[in-house]
N, C-alpha and C positions, 0 to 999 in steps of 0.2 A: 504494500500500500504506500503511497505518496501522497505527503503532505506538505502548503505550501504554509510558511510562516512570514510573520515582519517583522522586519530588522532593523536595527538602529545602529548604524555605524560610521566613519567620518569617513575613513579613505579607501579605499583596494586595497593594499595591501593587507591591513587588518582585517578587511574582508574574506582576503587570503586565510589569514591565518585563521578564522573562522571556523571555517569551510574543512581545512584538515583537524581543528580539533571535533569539528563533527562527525566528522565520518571516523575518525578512532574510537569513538563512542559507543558500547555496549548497544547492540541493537538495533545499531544503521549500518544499512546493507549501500546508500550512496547517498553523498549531501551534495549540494550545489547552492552555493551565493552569485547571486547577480548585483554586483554593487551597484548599480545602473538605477535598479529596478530597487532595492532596498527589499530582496523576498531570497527567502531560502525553502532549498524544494528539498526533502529528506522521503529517501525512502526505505521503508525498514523493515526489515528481518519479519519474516514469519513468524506468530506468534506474540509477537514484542509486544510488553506492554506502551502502548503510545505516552500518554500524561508519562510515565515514571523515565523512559526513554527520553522526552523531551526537556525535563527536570535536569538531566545528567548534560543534557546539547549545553543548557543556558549555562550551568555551572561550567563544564569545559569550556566554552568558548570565551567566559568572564575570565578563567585562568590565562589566556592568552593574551585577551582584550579586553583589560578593565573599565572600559568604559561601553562596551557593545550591550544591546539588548535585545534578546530574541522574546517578541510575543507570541505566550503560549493560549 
């Protein structure tokens, strides 16, 4: 299943960095940021629980980029 979310972020690169602490993430099978667009498309793993899944995106992605915000 894929789901898109919003995103709060300032530049690309950190958008970058995003993007790979998402997809290292327990339960996503592929993330994609589009800084353009401010949305990230996550798709995940069979099974997965989503909400607990996406809990773990926001926290990872805050350890890379403390100032990003993914709304869940």
């Amino acid at each position: 299943m894929k789901k898109n979310y919003k995103i709060d972020v300032d530049c690309a690169a950190c958008a970058d960095k995003m993007e790979v602490a998402a997809r290292k993430t327990d339960g996503v099978k592929n993330a994609i940021v589009n800084f353009m667009t401010l949305k990230m498309t996550v798709e995940f793993e069979e099974g997965a629980d989503i909400k607990s899944v996406m809990q773990n995106v926001r926290t990872n992605c805050r350890k890379v980029e403390d100032d990003c915000e993914v709304y869940i």
